[in-house]
N, C-alpha and C positions, 0 to 999 in steps of 0.2 A: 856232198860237202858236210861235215861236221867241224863244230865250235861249239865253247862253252860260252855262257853268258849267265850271267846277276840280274834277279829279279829283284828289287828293291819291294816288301809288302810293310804296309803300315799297320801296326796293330793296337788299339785301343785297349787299356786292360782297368780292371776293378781287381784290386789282390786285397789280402790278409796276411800276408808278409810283414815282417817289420821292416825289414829292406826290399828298396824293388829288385834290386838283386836276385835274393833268392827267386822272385816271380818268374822272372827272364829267364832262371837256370832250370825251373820246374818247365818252362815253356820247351825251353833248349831239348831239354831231356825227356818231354813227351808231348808233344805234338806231330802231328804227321800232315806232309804239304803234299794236295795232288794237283800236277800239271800234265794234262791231256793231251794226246795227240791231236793233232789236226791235218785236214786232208792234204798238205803238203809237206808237215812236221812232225816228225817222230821225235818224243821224247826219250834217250837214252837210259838218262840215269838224274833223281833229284837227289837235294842234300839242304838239309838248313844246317847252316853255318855257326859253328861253334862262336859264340859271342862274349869274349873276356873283357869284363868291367875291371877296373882297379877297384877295390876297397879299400 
């Protein structure tokens, strides 16, 4: 059986931004999330999700 599912992760941040904006979009644009298989669960494919703020 295959589904997709949303991992909700919470993250704490310290920036130098003037906006937390830019933080989240330096985040967006370079972070990398690993989620592992486990011995019943094959992970397919990850993705962090593009997150548009209004300014």
């Amino acid at each position: 059986m295959e589904d997709t599912i949303f991992l909700l992760v919470k993250v704490k941040i310290k920036h130098e931004h003037v906006k937390v904006h830019n933080a989240i979009a330096e985040l967006n644009e370079k972070s990398r999330c690993t989620i592992r298989d486990t011995e019943k669960v094959k992970v397919m494919e990850t993705q962090i999700m593009d997150y548009k703020l209004k300014k």
